[in-house]
C-alpha positions as CSV (number, residue, x, y, z in Angstrom):
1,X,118.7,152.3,123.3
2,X,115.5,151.3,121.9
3,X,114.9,147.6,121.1
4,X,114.2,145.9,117.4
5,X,111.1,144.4,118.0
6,X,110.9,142.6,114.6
7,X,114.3,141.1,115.6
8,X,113.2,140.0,119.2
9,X,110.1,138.2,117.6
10,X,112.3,136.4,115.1
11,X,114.3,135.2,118.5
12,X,111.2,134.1,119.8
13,X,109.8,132.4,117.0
14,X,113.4,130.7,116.6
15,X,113.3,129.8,120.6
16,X,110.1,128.0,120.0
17,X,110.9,125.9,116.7
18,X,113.8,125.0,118.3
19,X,112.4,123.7,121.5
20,X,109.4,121.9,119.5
21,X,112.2,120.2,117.5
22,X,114.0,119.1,120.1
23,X,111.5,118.1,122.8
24,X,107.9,117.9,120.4
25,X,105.2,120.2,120.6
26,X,103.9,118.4,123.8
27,X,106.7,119.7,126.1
28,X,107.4,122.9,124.6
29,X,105.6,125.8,127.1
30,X,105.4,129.6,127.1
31,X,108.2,129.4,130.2
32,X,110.4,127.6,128.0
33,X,110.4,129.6,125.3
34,X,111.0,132.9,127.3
35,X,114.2,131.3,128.7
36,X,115.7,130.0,125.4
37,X,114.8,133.0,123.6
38,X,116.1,135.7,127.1
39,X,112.5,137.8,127.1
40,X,109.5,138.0,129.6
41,X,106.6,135.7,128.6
42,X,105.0,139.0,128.7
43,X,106.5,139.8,125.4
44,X,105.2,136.3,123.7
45,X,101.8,137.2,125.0
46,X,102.2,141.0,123.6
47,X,103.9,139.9,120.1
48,X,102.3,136.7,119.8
49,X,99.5,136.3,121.8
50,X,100.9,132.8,123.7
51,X,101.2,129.7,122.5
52,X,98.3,129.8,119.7
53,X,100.0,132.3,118.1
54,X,103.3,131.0,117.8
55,X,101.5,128.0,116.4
56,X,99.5,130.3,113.8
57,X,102.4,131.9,112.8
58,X,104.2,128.8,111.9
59,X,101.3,127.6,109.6
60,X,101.4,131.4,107.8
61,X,105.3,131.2,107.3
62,X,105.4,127.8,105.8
63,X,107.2,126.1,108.5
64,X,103.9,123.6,109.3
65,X,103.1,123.3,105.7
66,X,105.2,125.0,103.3
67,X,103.2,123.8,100.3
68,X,100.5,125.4,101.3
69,X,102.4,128.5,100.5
70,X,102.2,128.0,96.5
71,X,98.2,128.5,97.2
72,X,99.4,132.1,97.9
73,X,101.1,132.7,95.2
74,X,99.9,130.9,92.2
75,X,96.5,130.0,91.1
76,X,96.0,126.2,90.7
77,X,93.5,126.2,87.2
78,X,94.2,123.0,86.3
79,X,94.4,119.1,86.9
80,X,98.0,119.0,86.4
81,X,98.3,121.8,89.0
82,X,96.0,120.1,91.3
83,X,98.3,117.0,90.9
84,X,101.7,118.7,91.1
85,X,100.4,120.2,94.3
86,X,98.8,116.9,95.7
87,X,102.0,115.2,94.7
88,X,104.6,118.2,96.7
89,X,102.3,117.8,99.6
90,X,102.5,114.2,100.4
91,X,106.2,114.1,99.9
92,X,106.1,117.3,102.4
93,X,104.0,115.6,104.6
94,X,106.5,112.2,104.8
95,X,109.5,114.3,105.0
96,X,108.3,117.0,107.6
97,X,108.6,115.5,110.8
98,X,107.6,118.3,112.9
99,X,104.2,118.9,110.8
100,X,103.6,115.3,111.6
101,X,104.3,115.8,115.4
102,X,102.5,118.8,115.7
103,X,99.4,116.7,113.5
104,X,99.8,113.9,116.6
105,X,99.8,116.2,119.3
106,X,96.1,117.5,117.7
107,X,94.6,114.1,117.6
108,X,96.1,113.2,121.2
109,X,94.6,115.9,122.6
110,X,92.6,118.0,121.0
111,X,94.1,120.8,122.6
112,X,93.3,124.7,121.9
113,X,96.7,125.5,121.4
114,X,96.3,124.2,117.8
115,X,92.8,125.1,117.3
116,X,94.2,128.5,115.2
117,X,96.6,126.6,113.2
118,X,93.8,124.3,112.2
119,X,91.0,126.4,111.3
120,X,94.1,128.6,109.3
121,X,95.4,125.3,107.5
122,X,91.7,123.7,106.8
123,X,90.9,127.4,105.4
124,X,93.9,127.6,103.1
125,X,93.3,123.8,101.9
126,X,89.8,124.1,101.3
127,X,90.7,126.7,98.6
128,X,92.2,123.5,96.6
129,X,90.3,120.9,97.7
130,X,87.1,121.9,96.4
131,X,87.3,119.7,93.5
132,X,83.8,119.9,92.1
133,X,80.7,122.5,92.5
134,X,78.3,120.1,90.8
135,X,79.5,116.9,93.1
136,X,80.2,117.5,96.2
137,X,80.7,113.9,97.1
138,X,83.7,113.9,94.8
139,X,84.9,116.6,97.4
140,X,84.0,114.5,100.2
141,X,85.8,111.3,98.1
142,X,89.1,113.1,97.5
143,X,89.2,114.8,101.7
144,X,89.0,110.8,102.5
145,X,91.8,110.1,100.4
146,X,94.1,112.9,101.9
147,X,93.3,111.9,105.6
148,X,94.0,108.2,104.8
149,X,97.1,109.6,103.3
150,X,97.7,111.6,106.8
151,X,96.2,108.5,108.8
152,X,98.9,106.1,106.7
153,X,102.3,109.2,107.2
154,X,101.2,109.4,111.1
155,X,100.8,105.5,111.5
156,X,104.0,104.1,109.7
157,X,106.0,105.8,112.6
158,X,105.4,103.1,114.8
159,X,103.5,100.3,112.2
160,X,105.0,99.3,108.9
161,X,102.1,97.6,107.7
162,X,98.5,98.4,107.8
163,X,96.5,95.3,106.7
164,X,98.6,94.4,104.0
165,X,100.4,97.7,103.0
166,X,103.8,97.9,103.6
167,X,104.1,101.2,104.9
168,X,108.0,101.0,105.1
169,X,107.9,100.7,100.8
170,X,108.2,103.4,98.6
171,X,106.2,101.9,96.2
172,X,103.0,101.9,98.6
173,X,103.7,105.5,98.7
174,X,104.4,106.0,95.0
175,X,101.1,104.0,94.6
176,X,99.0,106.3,96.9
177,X,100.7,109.0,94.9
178,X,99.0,107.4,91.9
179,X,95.6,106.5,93.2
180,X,95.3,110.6,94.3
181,X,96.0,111.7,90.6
182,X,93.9,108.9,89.1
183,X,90.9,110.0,91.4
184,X,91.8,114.0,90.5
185,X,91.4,112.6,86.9
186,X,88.2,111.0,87.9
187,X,86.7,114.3,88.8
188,X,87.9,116.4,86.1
189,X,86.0,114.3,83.7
């Protein structure tokens, strides 16, 4: 009886999200994945390639940053589409708790796991956040804003204030919300 491949990647690729969601990306192995999921590690590294591939292939189905998926599918022409987008990826980014592990586990240790998922993620971003030709500054500007806005997600885990932000408020974050589309106004002018 021949096996389904596509269905024993789907196993693995369930094996691991489940493992990173319930131990964190830190403790979650090739070994332990092949023993959730019942397959050689052999198979991981064939289907996969390891680790960096698993992580690769979370970032191209959506589960590390499913926003990221609309840049697929839709062009963004316009500021309002800039600012939807900007506005669905900060609330994605304070509600997905793995993404923000997973973003920990990068500036922890720099590991090479992630190096794949990165370069893949930064790629597909840059496509959007390339907010002026004639400025690049502005570009520079608005990247600052968005890894505050990362710094701020990773940071109110374990600090409710920075300085005198109340990280713990929804208004702070409805006001960052606000200062990204007033600065995507900025440049569009």
């Amino acid at each position: 009886m021949k096996k389904d491949r596509a269905a024993t990647e789907e196993k693995i690729y369930e094996s691991f999200l489940s493992l990173l969601e319930e131990k964190g990306p830190q403790a979650v192995g090739i070994n332990a994945i092949a023993k959730k999921a019942g397959v050689s590690k052999e198979l991981i590294y064939r289907y996969y390639g390891g680790l960096e591939g698993l992580l690769l292939h979370l970032a191209k189905k959506g589960d590390f940053f499913k926003s990221m998926l609309s840049l697929q599918d839709r062009a963004i022409n316009s500021t309002e589409a800039l600012k939807d987008f900007a506005k669905a990826g900060t609330q994605e980014l304070r509600e997905n708790k793995l993404t923000q592990e997973i973003l920990r586990w990068q500036l922890l240790e720099n590991n090479e796991a992630t190096h794949d998922l990165f370069k893949y993620s930064n790629k597909e971003m840059s496509k959007m956040f390339a907010i002026s030709d004639k400025d690049t500054s502005l570009n520079h500007a608005f990247q600052l804003m968005i890894g505050g806005y990362i710094y701020f997600t990773l940071l109110s885990k374990f600090n409710k204030k920075f300085i005198t932000t109340d990280l713990s408020s929804q208004e702070s974050w409805d006001n960052f919300d606000k200062a990204i589309e007033k600065t995507i106004d900025l440049f569009n002018k």
